[in-house]
N, CA and C atoms of all chains as a GROMACS GRO file, in nm:
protein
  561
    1UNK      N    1   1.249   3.072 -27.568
    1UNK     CA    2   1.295   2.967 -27.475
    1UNK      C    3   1.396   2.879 -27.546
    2UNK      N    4   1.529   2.886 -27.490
    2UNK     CA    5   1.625   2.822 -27.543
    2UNK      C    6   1.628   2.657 -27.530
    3UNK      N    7   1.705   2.549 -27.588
    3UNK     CA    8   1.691   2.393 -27.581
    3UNK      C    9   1.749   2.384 -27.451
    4UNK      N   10   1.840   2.474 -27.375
    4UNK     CA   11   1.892   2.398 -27.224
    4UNK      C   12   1.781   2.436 -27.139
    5UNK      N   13   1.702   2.519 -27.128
    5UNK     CA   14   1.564   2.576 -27.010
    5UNK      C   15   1.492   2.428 -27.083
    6UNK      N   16   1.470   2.428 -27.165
    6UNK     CA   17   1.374   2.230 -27.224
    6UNK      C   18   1.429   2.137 -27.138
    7UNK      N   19   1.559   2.092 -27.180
    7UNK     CA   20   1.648   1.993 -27.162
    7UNK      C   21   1.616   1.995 -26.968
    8UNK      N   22   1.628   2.129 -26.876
    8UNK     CA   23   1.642   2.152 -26.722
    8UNK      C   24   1.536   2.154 -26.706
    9UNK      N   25   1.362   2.161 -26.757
    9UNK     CA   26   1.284   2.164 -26.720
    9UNK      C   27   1.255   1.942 -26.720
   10UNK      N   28   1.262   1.936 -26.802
   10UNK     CA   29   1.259   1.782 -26.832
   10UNK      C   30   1.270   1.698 -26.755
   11UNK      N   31   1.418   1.771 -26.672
   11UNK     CA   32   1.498   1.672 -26.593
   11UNK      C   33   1.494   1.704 -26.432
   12UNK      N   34   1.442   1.815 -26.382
   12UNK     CA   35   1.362   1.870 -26.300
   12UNK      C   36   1.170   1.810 -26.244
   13UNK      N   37   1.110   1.768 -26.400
   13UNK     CA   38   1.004   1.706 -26.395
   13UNK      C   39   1.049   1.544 -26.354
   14UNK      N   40   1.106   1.464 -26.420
   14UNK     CA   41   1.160   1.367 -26.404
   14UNK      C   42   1.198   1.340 -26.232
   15UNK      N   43   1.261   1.409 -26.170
   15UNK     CA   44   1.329   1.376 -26.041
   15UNK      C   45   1.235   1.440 -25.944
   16UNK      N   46   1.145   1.543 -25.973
   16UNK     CA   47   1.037   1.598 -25.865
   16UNK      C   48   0.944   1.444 -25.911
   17UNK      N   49   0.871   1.413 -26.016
   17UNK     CA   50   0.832   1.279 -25.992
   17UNK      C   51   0.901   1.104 -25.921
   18UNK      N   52   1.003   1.132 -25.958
   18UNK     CA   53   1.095   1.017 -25.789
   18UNK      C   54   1.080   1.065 -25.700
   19UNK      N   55   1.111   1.224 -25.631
   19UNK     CA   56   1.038   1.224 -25.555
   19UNK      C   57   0.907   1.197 -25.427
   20UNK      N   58   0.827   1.262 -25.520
   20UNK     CA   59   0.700   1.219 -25.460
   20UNK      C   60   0.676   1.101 -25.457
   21UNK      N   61   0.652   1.003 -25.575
   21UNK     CA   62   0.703   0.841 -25.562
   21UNK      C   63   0.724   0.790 -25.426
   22UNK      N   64   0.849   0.856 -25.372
   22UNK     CA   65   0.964   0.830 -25.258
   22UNK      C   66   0.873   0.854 -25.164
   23UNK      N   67   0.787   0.976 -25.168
   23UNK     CA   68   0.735   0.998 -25.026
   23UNK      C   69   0.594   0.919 -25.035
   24UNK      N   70   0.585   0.910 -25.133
   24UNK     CA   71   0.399   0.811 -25.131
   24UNK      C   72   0.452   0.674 -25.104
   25UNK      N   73   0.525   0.624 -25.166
   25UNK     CA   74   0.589   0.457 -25.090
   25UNK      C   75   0.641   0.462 -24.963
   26UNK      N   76   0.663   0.517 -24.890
   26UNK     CA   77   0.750   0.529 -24.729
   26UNK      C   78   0.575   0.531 -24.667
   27UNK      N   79   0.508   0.614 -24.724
   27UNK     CA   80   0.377   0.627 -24.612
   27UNK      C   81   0.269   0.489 -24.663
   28UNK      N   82   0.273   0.455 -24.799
   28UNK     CA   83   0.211   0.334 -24.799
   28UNK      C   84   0.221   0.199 -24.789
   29UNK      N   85   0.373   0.190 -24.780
   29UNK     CA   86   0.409   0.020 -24.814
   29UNK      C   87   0.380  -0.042 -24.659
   30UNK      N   88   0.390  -0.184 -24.667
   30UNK     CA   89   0.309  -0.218 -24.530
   30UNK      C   90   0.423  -0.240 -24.436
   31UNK      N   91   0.506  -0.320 -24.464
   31UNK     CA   92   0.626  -0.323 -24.316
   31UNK      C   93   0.777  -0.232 -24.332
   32UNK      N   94   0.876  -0.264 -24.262
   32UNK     CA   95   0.982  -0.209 -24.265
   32UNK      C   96   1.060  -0.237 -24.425
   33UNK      N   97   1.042  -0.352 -24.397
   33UNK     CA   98   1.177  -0.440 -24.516
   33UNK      C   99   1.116  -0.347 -24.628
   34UNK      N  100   0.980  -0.354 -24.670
   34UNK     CA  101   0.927  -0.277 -24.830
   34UNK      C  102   0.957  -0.136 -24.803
   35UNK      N  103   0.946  -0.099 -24.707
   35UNK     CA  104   0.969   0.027 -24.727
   35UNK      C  105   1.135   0.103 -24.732
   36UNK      N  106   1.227  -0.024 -24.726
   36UNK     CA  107   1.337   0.013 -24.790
   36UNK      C  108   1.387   0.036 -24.908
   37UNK      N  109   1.288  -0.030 -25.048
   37UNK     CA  110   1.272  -0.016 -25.113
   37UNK      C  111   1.256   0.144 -25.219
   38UNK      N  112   1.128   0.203 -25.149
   38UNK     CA  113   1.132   0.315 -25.210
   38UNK      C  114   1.226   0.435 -25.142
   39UNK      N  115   1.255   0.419 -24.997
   39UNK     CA  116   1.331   0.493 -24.990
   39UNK      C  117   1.513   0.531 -25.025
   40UNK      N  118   1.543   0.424 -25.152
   40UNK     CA  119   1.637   0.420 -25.222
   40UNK      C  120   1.650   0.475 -25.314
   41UNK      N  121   1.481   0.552 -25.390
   41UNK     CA  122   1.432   0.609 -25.565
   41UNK      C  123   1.521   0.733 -25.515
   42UNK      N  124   1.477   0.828 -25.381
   42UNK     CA  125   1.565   0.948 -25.374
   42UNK      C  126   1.660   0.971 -25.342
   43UNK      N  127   1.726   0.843 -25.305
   43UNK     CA  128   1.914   0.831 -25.295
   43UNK      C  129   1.964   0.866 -25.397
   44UNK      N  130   1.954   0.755 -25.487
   44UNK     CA  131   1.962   0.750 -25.607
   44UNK      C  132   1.976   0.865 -25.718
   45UNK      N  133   1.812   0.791 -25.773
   45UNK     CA  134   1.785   0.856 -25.906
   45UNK      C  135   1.713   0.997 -25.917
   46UNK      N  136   1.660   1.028 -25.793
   46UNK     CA  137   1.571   1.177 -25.741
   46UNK      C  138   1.668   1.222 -25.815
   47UNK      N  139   1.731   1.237 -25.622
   47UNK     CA  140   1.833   1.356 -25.651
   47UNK      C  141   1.940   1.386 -25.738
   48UNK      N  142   2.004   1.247 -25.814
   48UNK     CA  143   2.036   1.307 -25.944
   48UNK      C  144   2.003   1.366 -26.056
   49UNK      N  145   1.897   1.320 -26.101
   49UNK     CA  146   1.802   1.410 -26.201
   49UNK      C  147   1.791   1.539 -26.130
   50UNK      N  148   1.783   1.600 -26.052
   50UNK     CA  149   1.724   1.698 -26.031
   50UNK      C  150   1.884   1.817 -26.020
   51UNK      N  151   1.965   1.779 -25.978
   51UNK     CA  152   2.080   1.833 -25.976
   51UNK      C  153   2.165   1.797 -26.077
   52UNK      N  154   2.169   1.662 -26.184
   52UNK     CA  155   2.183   1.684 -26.265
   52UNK      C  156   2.131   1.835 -26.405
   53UNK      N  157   2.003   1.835 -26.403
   53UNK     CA  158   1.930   1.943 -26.475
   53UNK      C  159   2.002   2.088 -26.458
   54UNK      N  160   2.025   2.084 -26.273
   54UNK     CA  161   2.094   2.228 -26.275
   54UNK      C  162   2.229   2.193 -26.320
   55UNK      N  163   2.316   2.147 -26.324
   55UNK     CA  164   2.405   2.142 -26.379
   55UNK      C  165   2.374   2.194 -26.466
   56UNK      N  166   2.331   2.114 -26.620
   56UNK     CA  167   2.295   2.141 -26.760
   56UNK      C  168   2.256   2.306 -26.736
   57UNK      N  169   2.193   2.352 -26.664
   57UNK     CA  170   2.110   2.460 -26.672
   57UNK      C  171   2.205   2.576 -26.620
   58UNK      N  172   2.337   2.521 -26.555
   58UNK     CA  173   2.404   2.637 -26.515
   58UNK      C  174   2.565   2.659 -26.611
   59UNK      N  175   2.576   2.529 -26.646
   59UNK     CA  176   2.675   2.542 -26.765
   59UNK      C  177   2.779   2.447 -26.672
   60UNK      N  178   2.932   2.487 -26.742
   60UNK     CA  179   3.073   2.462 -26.691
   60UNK      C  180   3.086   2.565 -26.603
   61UNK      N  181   3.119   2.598 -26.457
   61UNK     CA  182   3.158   2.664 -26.336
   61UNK      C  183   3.208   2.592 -26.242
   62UNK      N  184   3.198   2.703 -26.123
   62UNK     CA  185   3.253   2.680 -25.985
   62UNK      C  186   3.122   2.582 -25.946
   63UNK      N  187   2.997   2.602 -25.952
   63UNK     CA  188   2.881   2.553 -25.876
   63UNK      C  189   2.845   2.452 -25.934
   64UNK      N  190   2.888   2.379 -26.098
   64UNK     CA  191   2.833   2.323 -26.127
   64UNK      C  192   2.925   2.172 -26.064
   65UNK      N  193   3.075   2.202 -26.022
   65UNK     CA  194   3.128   2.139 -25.972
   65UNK      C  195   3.058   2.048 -25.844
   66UNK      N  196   3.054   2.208 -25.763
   66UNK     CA  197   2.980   2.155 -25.621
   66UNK      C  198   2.830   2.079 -25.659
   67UNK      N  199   2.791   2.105 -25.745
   67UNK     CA  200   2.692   1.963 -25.757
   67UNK      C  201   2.728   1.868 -25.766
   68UNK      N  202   2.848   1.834 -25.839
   68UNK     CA  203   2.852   1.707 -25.900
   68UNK      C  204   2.935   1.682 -25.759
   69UNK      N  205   3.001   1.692 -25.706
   69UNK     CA  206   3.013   1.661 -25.559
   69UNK      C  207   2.928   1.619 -25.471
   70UNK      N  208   2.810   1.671 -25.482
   70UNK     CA  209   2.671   1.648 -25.356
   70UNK      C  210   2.623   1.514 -25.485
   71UNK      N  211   2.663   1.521 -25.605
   71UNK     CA  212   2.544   1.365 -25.615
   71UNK      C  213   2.650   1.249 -25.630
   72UNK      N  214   2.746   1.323 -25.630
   72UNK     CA  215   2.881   1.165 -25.620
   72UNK      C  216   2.849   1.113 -25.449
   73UNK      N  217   2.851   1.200 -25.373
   73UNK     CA  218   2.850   1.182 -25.255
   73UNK      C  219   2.714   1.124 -25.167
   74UNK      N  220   2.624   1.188 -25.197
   74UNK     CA  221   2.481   1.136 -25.190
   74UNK      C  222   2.481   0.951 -25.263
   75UNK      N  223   2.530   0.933 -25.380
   75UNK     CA  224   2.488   0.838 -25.449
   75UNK      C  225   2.567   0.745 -25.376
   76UNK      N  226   2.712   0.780 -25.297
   76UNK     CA  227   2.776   0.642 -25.251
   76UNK      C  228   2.726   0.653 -25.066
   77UNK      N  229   2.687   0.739 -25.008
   77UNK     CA  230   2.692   0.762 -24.886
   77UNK      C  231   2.552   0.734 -24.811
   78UNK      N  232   2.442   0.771 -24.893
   78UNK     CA  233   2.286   0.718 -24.839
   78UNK      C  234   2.225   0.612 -24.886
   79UNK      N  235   2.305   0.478 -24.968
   79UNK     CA  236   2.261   0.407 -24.936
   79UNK      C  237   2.363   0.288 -24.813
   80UNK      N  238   2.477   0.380 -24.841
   80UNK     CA  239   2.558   0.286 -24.712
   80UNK      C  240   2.451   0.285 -24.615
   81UNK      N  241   2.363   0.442 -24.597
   81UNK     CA  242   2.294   0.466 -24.478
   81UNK      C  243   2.209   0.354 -24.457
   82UNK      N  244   2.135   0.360 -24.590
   82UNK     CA  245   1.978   0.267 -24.571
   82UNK      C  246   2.050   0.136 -24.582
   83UNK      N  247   2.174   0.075 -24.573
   83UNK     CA  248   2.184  -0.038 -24.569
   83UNK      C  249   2.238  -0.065 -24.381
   84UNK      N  250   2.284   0.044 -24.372
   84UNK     CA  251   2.341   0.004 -24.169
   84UNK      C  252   2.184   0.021 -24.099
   85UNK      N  253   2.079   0.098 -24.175
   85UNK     CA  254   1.952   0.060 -24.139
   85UNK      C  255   1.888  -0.051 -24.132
   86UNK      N  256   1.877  -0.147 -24.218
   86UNK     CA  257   1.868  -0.268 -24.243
   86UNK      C  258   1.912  -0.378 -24.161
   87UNK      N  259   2.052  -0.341 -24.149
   87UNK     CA  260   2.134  -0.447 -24.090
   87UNK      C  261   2.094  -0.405 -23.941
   88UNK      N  262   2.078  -0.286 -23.892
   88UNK     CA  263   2.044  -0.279 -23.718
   88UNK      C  264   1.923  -0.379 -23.696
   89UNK      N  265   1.803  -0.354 -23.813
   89UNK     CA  266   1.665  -0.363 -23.784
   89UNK      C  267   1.651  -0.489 -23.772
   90UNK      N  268   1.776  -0.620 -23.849
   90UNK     CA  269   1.807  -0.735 -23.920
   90UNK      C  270   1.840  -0.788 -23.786
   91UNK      N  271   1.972  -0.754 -23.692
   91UNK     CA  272   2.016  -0.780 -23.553
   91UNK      C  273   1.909  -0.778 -23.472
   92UNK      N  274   1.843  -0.675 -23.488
   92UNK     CA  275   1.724  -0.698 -23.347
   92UNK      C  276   1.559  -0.778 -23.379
   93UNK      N  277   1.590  -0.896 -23.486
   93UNK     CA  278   1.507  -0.940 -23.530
   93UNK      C  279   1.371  -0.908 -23.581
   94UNK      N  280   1.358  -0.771 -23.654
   94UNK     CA  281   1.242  -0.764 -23.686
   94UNK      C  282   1.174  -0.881 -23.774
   95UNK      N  283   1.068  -0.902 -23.757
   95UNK     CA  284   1.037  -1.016 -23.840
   95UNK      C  285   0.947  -0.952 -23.966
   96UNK      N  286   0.955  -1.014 -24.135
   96UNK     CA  287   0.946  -0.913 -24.186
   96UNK      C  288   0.771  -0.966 -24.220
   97UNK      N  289   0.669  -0.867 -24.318
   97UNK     CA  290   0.557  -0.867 -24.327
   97UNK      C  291   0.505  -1.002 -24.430
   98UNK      N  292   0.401  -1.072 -24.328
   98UNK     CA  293   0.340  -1.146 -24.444
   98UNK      C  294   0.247  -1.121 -24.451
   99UNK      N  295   0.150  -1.219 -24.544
   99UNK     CA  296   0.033  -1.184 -24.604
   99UNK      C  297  -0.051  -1.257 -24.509
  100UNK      N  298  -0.163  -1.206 -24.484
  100UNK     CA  299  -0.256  -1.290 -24.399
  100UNK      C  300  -0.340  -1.402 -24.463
  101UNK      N  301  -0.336  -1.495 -24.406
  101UNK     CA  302  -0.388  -1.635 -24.459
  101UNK      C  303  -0.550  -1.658 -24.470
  102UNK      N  304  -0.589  -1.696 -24.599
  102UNK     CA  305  -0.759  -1.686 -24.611
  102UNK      C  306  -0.806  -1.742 -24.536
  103UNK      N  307  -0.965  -1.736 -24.502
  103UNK     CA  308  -0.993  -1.855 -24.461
  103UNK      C  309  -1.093  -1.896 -24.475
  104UNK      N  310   0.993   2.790 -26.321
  104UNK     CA  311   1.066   2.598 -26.315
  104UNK      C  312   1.061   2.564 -26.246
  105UNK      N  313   1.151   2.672 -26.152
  105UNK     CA  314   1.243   2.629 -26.020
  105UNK      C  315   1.155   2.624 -25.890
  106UNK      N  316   1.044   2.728 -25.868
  106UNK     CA  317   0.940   2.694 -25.798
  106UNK      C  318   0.861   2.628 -25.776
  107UNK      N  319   0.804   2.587 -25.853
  107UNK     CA  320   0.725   2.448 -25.929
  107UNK      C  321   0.768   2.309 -25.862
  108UNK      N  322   0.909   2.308 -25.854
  108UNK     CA  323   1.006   2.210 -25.824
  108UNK      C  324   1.006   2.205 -25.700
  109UNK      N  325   1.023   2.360 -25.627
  109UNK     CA  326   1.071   2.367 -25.512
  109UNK      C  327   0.925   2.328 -25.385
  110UNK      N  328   0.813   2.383 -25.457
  110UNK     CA  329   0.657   2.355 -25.392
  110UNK      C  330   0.646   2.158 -25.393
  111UNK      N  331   0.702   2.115 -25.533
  111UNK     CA  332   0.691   1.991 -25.553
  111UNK      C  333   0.794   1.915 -25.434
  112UNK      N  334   0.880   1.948 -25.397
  112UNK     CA  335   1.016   1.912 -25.290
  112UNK      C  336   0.899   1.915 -25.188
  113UNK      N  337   0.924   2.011 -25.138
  113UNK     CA  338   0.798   2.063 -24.967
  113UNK      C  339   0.686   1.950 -25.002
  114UNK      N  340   0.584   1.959 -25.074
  114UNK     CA  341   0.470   1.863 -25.071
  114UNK      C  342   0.505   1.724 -25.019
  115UNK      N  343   0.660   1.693 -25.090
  115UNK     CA  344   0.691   1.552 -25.089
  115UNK      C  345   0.747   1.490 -24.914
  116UNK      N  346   0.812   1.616 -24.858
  116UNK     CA  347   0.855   1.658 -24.739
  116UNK      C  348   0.783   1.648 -24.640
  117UNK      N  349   0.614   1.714 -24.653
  117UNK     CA  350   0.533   1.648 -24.581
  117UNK      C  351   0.472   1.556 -24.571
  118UNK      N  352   0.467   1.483 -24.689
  118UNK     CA  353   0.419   1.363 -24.679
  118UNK      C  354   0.493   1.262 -24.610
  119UNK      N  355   0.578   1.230 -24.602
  119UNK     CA  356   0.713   1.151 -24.569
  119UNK      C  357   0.731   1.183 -24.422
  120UNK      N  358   0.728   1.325 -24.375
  120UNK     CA  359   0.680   1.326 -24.212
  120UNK      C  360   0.521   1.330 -24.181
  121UNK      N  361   0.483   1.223 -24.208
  121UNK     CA  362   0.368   1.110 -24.135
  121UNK      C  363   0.435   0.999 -24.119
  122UNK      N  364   0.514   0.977 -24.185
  122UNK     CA  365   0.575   0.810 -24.127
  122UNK      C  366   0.664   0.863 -24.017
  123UNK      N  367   0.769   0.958 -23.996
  123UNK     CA  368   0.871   1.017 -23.888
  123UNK      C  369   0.787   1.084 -23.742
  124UNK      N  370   0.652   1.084 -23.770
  124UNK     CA  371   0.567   1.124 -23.646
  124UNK      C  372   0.459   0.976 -23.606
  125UNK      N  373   0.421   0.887 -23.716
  125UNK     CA  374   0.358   0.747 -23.646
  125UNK      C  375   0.435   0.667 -23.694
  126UNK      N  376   0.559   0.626 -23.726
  126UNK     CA  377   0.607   0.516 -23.727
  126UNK      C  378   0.643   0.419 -23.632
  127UNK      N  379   0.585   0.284 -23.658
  127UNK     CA  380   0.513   0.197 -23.561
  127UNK      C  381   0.706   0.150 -23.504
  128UNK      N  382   0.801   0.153 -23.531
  128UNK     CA  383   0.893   0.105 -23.483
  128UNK      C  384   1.012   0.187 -23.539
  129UNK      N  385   1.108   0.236 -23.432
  129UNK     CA  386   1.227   0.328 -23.447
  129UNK      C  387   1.302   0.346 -23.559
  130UNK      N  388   1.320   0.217 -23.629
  130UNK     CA  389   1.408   0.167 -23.809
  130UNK      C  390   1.292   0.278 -23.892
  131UNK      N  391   1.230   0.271 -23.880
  131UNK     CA  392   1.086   0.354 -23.971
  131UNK      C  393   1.131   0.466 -23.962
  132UNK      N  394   1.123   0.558 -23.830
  132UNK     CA  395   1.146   0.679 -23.843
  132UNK      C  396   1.301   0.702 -23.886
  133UNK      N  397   1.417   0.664 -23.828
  133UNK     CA  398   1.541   0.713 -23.872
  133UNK      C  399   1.507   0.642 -24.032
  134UNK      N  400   1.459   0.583 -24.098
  134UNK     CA  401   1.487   0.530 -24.238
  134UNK      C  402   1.376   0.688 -24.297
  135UNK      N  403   1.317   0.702 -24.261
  135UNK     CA  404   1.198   0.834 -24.285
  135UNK      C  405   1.257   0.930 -24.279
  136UNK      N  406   1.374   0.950 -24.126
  136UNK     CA  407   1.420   1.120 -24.124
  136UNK      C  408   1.577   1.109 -24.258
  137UNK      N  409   1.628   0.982 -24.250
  137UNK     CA  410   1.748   0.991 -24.370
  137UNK      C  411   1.696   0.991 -24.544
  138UNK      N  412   1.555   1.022 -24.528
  138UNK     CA  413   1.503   1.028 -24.689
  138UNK      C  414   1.456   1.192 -24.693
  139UNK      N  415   1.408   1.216 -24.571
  139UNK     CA  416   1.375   1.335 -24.552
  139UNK      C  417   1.501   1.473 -24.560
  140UNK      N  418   1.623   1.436 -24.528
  140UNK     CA  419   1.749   1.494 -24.504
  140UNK      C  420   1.810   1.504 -24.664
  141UNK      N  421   1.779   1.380 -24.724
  141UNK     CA  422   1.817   1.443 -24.879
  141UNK      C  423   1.791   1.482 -24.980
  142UNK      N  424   1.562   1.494 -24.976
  142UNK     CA  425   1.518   1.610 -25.040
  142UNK      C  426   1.540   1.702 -24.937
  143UNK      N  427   1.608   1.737 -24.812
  143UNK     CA  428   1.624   1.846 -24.777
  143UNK      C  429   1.715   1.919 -24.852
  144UNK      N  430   1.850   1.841 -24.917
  144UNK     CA  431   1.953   1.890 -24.994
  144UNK      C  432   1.937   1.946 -25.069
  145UNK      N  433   1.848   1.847 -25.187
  145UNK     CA  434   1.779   1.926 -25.303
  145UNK      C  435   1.702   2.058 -25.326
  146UNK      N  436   1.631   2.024 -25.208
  146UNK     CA  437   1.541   2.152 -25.179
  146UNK      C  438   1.633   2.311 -25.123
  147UNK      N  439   1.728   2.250 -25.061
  147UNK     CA  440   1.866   2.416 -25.053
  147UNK      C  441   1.889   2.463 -25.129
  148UNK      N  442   1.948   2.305 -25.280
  148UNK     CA  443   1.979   2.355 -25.398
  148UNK      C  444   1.896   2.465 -25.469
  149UNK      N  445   1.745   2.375 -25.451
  149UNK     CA  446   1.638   2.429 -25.540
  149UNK      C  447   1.641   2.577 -25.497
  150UNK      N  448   1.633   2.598 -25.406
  150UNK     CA  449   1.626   2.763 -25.325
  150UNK      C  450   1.757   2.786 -25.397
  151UNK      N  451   1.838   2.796 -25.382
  151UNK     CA  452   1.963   2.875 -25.413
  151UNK      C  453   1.924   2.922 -25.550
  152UNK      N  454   1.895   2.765 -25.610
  152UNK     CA  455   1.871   2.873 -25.789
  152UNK      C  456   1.793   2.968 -25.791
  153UNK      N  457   1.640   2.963 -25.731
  153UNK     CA  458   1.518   3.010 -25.717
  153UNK      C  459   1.553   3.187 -25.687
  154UNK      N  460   1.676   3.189 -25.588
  154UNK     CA  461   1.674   3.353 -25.531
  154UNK      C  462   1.801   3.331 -25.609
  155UNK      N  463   1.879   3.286 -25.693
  155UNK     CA  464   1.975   3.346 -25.731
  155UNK      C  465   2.081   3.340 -25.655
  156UNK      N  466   2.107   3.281 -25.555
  156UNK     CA  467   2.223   3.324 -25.431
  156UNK      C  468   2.278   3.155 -25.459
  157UNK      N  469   2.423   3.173 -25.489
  157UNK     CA  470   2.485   3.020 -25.472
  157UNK      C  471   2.560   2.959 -25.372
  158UNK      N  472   2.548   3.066 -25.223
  158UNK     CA  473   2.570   3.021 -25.124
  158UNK      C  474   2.544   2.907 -25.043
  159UNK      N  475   2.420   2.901 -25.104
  159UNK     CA  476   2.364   2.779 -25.067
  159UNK      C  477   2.372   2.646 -25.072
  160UNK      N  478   2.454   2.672 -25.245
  160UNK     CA  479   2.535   2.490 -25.218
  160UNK      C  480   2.636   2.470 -25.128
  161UNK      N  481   2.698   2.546 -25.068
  161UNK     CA  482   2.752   2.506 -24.937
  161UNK      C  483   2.668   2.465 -24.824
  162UNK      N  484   2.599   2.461 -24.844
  162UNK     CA  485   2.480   2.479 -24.699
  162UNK      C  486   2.441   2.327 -24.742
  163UNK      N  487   2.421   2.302 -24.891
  163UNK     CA  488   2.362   2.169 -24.953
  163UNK      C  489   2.504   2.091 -24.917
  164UNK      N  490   2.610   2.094 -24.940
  164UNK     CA  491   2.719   2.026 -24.864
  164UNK      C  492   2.760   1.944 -24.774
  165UNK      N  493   2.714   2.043 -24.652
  165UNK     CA  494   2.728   2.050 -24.534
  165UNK      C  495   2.615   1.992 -24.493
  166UNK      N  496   2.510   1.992 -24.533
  166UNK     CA  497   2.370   1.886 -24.464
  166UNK      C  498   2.394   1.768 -24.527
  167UNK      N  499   2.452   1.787 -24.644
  167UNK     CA  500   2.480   1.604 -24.683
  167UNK      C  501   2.551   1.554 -24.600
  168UNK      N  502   2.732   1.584 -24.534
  168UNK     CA  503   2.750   1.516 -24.421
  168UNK      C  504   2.719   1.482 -24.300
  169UNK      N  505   2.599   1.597 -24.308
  169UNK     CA  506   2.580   1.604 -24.121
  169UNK      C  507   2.480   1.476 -24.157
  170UNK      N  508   2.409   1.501 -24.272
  170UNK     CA  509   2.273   1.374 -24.266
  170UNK      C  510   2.294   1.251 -24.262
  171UNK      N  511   2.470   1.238 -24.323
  171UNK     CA  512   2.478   1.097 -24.327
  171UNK      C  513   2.618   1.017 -24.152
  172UNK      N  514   2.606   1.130 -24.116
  172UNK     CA  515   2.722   1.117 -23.978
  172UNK      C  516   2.565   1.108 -23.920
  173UNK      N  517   2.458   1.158 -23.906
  173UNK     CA  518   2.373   1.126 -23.818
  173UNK      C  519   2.285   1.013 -23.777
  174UNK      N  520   2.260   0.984 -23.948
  174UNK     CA  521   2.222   0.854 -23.907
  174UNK      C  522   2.306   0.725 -23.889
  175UNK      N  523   2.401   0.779 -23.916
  175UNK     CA  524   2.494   0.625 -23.876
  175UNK      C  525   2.534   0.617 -23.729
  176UNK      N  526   2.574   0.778 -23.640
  176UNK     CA  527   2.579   0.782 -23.488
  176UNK      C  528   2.448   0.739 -23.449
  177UNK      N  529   2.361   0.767 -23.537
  177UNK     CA  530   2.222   0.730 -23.400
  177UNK      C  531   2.216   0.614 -23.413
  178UNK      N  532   2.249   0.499 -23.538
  178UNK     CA  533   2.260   0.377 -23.542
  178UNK      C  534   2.350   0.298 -23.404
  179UNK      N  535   2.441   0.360 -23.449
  179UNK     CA  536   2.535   0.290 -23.328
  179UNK      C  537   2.531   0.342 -23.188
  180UNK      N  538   2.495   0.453 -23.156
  180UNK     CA  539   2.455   0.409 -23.018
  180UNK      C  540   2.331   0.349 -22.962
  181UNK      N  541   2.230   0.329 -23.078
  181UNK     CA  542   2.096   0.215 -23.068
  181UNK      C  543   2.113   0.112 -23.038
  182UNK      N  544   2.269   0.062 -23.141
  182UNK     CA  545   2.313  -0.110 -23.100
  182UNK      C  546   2.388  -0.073 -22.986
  183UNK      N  547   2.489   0.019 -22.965
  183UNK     CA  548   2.579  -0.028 -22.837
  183UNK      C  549   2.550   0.038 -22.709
  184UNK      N  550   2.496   0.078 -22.704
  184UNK     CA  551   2.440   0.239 -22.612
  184UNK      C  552   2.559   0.342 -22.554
  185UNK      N  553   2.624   0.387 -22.669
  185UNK     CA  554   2.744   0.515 -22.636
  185UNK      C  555   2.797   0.468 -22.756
  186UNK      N  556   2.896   0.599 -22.740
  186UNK     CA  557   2.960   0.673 -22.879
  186UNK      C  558   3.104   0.660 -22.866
  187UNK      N  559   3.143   0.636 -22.814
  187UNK     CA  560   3.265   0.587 -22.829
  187UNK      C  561   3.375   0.488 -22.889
   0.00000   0.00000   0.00000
């Protein structure tokens, strides 16, 4: 086993853990506003680690290009998304989560 | 590796549609289906390496724009009601 299959397994583990992260915070956090939060880890940093790795793992090519295309593009384009999300949810006044008061 | 990865993608995929099937208010689900649309990307990628076929990053491409033209049309005809 050569140091780049290390180096792509690493970075493959790394971004399948943002991942899941991503999907366990969307189903647990309590209102809208928090849950914008995690759904930014797989805008981000997921899916670069993880397509970063293939890169490393496929060398200098034609394909390694078209990755680096899908995470330039991903990285500036989904969170424009999750932010015109925000701003709709912001216009139609959601009101955001508080904590319930002891008593 | 690459399977490992690719089972790890899917697991994460279903979890994430429970919020896109009970989410208590509409921002939930489109914020659920635009997280869902870009481990979908990954997960093309992941397949493409997996069988060897690199057709597929075109396919990973092409769902990145459609995912992000979609949720911004369904945005705006939510606020304005039409597309125009």
């Amino acid at each position: 086993m050569d140091i780049r299959t290390i180096i792509t397994a690493v970075f493959l583990g790394m971004g399948c853990f943002f991942i899941i992260v991503t999907s366990i915070g969307i189903v647990r956090f309590p209102d809208f506003y928090s849950r914008l939060h995690p759904a930014g880890k797989t805008d981000t940093v997921g899916q670069a680690l993880v397509l970063i790795g293939l890169m490393i793992y496929e060398g200098f090519s034609m394909i390694s290009i078209k990755l680096l295309i899908i995470v330039i593009f991903i990285f500036i384009a989904s969170p424009t998304a999750t932010h015109a999300v925000a701003q709709a949810a912001y216009l139609r006044e959601v009101r955001p989560w508080k904590k319930k008061e002891k008593k | 590796m690459f399977d490992i990865a690719t089972i790890a993608v899917i697991f994460a995929i279903m979890i994430t549609l429970y919020r896109v099937i009970k989410g208590p208010m509409i921002y939930d689900r489109v914020l659920a289906a635009n997280a869902i649309g870009t481990m979908a990307v990954v997960l093309l990628v992941l397949i493409g390496f997996e069988y060897s076929r690199p057709h597929f990053l075109d396919l990973a491409v092409v769902y990145t724009l459609i995912n992000f033209i979609a949720t911004i049309a369904f945005l705006k005809y939510r606020e304005k009601g039409r597309l125009d």
